[in-house]
C-alpha positions in Angstrom: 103.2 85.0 124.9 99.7 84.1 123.9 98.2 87.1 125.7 98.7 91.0 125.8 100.5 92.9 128.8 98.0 95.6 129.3 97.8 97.4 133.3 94.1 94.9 132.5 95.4 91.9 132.6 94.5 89.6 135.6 95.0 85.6 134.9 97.1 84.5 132.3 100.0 82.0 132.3 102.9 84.1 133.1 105.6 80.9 133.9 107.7 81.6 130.6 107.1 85.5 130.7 108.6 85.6 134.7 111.7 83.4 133.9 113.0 85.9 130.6 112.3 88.6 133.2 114.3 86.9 135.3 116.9 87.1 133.0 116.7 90.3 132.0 117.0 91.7 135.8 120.5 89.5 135.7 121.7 91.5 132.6 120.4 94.7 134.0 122.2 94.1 137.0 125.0 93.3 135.4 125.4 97.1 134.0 124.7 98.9 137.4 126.5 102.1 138.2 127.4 103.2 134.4 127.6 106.6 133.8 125.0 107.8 131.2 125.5 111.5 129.0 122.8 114.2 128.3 122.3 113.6 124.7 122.6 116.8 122.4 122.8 117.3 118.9 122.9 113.3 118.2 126.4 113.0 120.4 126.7 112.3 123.9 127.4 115.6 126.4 129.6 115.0 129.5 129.8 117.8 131.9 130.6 115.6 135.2 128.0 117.2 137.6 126.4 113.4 138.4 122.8 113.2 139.1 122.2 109.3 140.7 119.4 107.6 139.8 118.8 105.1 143.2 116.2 101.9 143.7 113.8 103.3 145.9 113.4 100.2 147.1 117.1 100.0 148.3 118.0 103.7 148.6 121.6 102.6 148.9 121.7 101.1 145.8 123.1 103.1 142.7 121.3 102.0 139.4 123.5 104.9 137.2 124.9 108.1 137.3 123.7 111.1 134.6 125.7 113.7 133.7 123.0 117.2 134.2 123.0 119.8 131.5 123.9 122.9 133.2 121.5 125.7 132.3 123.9 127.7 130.8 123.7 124.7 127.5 120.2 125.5 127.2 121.1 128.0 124.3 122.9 125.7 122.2 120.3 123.4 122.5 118.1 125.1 121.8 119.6 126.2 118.9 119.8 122.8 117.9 116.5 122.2 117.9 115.4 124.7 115.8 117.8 123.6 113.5 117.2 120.1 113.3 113.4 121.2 112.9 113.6 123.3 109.7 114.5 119.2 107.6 112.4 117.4 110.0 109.1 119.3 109.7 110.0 119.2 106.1 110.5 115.1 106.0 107.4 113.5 104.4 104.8 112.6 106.7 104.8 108.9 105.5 109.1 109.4 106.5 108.2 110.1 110.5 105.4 107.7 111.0 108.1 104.8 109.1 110.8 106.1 111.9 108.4 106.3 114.9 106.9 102.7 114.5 110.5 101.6 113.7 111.0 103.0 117.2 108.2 101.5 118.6 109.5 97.7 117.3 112.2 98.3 118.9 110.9 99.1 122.5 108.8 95.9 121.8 111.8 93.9 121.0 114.2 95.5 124.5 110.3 95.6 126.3 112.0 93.3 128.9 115.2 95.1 129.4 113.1 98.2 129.6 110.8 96.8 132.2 113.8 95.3 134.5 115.7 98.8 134.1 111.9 100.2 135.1 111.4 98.3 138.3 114.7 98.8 139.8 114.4 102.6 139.4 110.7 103.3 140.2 109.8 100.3 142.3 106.8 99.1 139.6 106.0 95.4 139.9 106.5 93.5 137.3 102.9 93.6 135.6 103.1 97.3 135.9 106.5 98.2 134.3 105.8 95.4 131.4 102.4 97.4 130.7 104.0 100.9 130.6 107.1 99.4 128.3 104.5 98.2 125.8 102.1 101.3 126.5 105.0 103.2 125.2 105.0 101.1 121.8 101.4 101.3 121.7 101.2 105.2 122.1 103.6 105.7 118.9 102.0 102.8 116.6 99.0 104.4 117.9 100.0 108.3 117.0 101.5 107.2 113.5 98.5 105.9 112.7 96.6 109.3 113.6 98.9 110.8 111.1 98.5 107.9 108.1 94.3 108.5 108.3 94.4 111.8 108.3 97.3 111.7 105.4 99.5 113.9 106.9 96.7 116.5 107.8 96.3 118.1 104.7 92.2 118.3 104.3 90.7 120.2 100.5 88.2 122.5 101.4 85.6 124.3 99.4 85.7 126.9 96.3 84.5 129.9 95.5 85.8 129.5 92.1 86.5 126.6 89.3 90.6 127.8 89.3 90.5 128.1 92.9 92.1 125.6 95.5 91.8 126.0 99.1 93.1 123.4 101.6 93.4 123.1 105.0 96.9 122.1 106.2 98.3 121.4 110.0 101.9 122.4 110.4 104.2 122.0 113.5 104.8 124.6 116.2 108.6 124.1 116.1 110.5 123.2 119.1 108.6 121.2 122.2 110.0 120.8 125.3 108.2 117.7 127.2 108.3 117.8 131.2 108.0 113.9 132.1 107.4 112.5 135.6 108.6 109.5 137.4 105.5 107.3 137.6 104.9 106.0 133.9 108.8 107.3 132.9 108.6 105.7 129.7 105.2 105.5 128.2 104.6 109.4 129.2 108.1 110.6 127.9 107.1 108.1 124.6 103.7 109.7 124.5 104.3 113.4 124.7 107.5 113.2 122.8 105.7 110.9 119.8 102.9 113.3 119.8 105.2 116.3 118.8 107.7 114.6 116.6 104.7 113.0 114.5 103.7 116.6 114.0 107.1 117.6 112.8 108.1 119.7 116.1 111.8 118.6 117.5 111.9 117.7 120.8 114.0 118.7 123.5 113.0 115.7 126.9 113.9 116.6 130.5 112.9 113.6 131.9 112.2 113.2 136.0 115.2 113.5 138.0 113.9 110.6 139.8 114.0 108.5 136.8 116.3 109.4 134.1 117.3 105.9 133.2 114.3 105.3 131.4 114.7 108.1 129.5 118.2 106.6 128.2 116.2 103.6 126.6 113.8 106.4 124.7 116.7 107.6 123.3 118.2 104.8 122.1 115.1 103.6 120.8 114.1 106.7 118.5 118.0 107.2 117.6 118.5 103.4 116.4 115.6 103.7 114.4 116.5 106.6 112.4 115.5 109.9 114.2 117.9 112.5 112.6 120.4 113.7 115.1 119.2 117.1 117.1 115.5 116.0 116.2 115.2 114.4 119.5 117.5 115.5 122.5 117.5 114.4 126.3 118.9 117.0 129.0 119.1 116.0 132.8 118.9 117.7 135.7 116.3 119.3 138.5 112.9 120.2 137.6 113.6 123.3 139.9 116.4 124.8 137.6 116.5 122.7 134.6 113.0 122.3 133.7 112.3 125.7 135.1 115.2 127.4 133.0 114.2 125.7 129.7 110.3 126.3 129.9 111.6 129.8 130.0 113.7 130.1 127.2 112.1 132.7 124.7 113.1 129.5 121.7 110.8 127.0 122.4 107.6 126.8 121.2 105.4 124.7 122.9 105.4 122.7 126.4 103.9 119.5 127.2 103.9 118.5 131.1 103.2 116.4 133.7 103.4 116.9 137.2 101.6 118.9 140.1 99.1 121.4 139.4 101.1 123.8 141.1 103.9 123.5 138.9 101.7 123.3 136.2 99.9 126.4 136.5 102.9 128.8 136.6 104.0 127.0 133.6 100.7 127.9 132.2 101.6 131.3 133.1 105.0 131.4 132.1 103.8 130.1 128.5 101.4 132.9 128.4 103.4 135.5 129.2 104.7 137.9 125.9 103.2 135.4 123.6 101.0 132.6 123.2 102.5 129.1 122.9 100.8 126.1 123.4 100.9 124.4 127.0 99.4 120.5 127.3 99.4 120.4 130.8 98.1 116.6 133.2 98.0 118.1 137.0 96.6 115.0 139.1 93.4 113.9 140.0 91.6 113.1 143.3 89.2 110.1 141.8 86.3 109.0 143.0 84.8 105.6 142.8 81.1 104.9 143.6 79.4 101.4 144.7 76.1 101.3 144.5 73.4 99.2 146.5 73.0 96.7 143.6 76.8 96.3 142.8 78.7 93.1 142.3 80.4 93.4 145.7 83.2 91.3 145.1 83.6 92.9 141.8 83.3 96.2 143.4 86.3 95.0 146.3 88.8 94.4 143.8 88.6 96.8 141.0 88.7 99.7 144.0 91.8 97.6 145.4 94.0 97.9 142.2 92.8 101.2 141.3 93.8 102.6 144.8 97.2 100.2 145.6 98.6 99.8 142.2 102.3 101.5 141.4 101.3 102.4 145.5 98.8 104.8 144.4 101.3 106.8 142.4 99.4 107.2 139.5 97.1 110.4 138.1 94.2 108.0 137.8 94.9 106.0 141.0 91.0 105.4 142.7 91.6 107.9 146.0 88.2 108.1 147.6 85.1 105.7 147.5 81.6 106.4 148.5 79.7 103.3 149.3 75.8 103.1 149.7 75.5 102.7 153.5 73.8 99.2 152.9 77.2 97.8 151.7 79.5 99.9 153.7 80.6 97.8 156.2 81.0 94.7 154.4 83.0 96.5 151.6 84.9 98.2 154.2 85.8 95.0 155.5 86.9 93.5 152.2 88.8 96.4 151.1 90.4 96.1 154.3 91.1 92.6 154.0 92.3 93.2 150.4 94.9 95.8 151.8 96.1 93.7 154.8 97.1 90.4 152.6 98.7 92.6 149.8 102.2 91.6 149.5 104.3 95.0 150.0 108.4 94.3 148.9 110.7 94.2 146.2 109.2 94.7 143.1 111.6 92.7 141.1 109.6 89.8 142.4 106.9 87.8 140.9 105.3 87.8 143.8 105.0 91.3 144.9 101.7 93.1 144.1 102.9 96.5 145.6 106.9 98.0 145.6 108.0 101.3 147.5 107.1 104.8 147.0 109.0 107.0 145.5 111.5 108.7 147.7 111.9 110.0 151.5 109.8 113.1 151.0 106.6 110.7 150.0 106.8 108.3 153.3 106.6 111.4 154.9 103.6 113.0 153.0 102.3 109.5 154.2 103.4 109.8 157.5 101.0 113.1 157.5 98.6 112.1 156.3 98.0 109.0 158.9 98.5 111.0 161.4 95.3 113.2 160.5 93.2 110.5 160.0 94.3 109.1 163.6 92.8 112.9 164.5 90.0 112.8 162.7 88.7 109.8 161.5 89.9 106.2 161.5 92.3 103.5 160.1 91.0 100.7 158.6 93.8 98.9 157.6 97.5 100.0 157.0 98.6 103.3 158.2 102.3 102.1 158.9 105.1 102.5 157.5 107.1 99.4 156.6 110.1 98.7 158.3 111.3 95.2 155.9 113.9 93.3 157.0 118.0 92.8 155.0 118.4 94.6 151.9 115.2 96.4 152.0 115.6 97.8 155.5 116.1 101.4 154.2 113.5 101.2 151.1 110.2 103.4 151.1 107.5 101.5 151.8 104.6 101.6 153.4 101.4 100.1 154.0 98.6 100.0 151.7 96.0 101.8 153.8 92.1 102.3 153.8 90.7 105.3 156.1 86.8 106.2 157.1 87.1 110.0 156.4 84.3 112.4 156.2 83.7 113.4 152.6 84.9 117.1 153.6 88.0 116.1 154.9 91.1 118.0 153.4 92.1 114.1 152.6 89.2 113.3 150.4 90.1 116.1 148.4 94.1 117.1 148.1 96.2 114.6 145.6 98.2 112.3 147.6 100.2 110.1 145.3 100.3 107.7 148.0 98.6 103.9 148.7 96.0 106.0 150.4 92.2 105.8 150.1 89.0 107.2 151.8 86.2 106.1 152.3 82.3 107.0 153.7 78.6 106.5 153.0 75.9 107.6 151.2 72.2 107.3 150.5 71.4 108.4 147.5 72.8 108.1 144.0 72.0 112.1 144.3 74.2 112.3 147.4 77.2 110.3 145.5 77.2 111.9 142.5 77.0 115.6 144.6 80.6 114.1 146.6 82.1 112.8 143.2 82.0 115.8 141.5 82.8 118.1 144.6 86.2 118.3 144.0 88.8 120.9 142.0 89.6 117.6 140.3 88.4 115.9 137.3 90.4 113.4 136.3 88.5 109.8 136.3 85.7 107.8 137.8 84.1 104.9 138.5 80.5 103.1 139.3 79.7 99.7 140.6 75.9 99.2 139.8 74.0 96.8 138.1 71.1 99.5 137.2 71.2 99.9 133.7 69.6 103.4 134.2 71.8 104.6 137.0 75.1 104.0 134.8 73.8 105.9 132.3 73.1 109.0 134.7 76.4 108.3 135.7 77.7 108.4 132.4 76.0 111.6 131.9 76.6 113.6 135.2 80.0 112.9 136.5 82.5 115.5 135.7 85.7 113.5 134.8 87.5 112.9 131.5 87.3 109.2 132.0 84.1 107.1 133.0 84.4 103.4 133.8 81.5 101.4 134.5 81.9 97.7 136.9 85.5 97.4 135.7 86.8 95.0 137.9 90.4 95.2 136.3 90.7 98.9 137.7 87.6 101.3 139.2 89.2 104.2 137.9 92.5 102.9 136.1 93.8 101.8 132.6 93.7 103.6 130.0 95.2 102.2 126.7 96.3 103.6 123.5 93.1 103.6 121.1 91.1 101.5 123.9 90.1 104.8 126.0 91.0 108.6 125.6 93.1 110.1 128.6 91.3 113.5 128.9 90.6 115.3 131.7 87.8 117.8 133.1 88.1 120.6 135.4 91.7 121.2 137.5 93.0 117.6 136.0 94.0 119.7 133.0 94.2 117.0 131.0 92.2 117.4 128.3 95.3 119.2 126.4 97.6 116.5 126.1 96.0 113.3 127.5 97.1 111.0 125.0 95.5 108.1 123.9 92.4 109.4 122.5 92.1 110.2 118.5 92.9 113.6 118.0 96.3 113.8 120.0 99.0 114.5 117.5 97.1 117.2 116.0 97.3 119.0 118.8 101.1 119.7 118.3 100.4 121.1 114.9 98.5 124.7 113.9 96.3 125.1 111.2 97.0 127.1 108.2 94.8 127.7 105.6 96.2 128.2 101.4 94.7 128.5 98.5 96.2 128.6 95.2 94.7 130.1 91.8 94.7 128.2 89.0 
């Protein structure tokens, strides 16, 4: 490949890069329906309560089986972790950042495995699932070299006296357990779990149950390139007991999560409760998008398109409402619209499909709701159906990409969705837009369309959302890359703790302690 797989990339040559995918579906198919341990303690943990792990795209399809670890193991490994912590924290910094970019090599090298094994469980097109494999390289490449500048984050500091030497020094918490999610299952599990281990915390991953599979390839990854055995540990199981039950165990030391911000914030309470730990919490985002009067319109049209459609909206940063000065509104309506109608909506594992399923069950029926309000109280512009496809995709999720004219007060335009869902309505004034943007318990990202140098910059300045994009026609609101843009967030996006790709990630894993030694 001549060219970088980045969620950016728009027109490249991708003949040679389709046909080794190609292959690497046929292999991944190949190995359907194993059944994959918990890994504890470097050895694999068999306790034959099977959670499946099913193509959303055809439900009755079984990708693999993984064997949960009950609650009741929690202790042990636990146990395990603090352990395997007390050499690992004490392993020369220039040790963990030689592992962790070993590890990322070798996602690199299986990226197309990885990707295959990623579409066929969360329904990502191809593009997509390529870009989050090689996020997931990116992130620990990225982290190690956080820890290499900063040598190990051990900074001299000033003296009082000539025999006197004071440093600065950042040392891990101890144990981290890392909450993943389903939507970026690798490159958020890689990110989190890099973060921690860089800082010379063990890890203990409970990865979505909707997409535990990836988690496998992590594992392998990290353990084939050296990760001492307890160091790194994958449990499975329900975020309702599992994730619930080892959050709560009095052992661990820090949290880092993504999810809803309702689960969030009892974790938030749970970690505050007897103790202070630290808790890197991502809850969602309701992002806005604004075009302006003087805005590339066909710029504006397809930037808002793959912000709102791609991964079918599934995504923190996915573009979920647009306000459109009233002078463009109709005909960026009516591209949108068109945008959304020609979108080809199918199997993911094809070259030629831009958008795959959602999730599960339970999200065509948030979708279901949600189209039904808008036929009360406003109006579909395109989509609104779900997707009845024809053969082996008769029983997948999917449903239609959909644009809906929505009153900015509508509960719509401001509750996350995680769906191919977007609103839109008008405004007058860049005063008016920036008032909607920022009316929201949201803060996630944003975008502007506008070629007024002056009205970017006010942008820039008064939107209240960790990430700002200006006319990016490869994504109005979306992606973020390692060292490329920070991943913070503002307000109830909660992101700000544990974003991850801006420069001072991994020393949020570590405290500060101050020493100074007499001469």
């Amino acid at each position: 490949m001549s060219f970088r797989i980045t969620y950016s990339v728009l027109d490249a040559d991708m003949s040679t890069l389709h046909a080794r995918f190609d292959e690497a579906l046929t292999t991944v198919r190949g190995r359907l329906g194993e059944a994959l341990p918990s890994w504890i303690a470097g050895e694999a943990y068999r306790s034959d309560d099977l959670l499946e792990s099913r193509n959303p795209a055809r439900p009755d399809e079984l990708l693999a089986t993984f064997h949960r670890t009950p609650v009741s193991e929690l202790d042990r490994v636990v146990r395990v972790a603090r352990d395997a912590q007390r050499g690992w924290g004490a392993t020369a910094w220039e040790e963990r950042v030689r592992i962790l970019r070993r590890a990322a090599d070798l996602i690199s090298e299986r990226s197309l495995e990885l990707s295959a094994r990623m579409t066929l469980e969360v329904g990502k097109s191809r593009l997509e699932s390529l870009g989050d494999v090689e996020e997931s390289a990116d992130l620990l490449r990225y982290y190690a070299g956080q820890l290499e500048q900063a040598e190990g984050f051990v900074r001299p500091m000033a003296r009082l006296s000539p025999n006197e030497d004071t440093r600065s020094v950042l040392r891990p918490y101890g144990v981290f357990a890392v909450i993943s999610p389903f939507n970026f299952p690798l490159a958020l599990a890689a990110g989190m779990s890099g973060g921690a281990l860089l800082g010379g915390n063990t890890v203990i991953l409970k990865p979505s149950e909707e997409a535990p599979w990836c988690a496998e390839g992590l594992y392998q990854a990290l353990a084939d390139a050296g990760l001492p055995p307890g160091v790194f540990q994958v449990v499975h199981g329900e975020g309702e007991a599992l994730g619930a039950a080892l959050v709560r165990h009095p052992g661990v030391d820090g949290v880092s999560f993504t999810g809803s911000k309702a689960v969030g914030m009892n974790l938030h309470q749970v970690m505050s409760t007897g103790r202070v730990r630290p808790c890197f919490l991502e809850l969602g985002g309701k992002n806005p998008a604004i075009v302006c009067r003087d805005a590339d319109l066909e710029a504006a049209i397809d930037g808002c398109f793959r912000s709102a459609f791609g991964l079918s909206g599934q995504k923190c940063s996915a573009l979920s409402r647009i306000y459109v000065h009233e002078s463009l509104l109709n005909d960026f309506t009516d591209g949108l619209a068109k945008k959304a109608r020609d979108a080809v909506v199918g199997d993911p594992s094809l070259a030629s499909v831009f958008t795959g399923p959602v999730i599960n069950a339970a999200a065509v029926q948030r979708f279901e709701r949600a189209v039904d309000e808008v036929r009360r109280d406003g109006a579909i512009i395109a989509g609104g159906e779900r997707l009845r496809l024809e053969g082996a995709l008769a029983k997948g999720h999917f449903v239609a990409p959909t644009v809906a004219a929505l009153s900015h007060g509508h509960r719509l335009m401001r509750d996350e969705l995680f769906l191919p869902f977007v609103g839109v309505t008008g405004f007058s004034t860049l005063d008016e837009a920036l008032r909607m943007a920022n009316d929201c318990e949201y803060g996630l990202t944003a975008g502007i369309f506008s070629r007024d140098a002056a009205d970017v910059e006010r942008f820039m300045a008064e939107a209240e959302a960790g990430v700002l994009y200006a006319n990016r026609r490869t994504g109005a609101t979306t992606g973020a890359w390692p060292g490329v843009q920070s991943f913070c967030g503002w307000k109830g996006s909660g992101a700000s703790g544990k974003g991850g790709c801006g420069p001072y990630y991994v020393a949020q894993f570590m405290r500060e302690q101050a020493q100074t030694r007499m001469g």
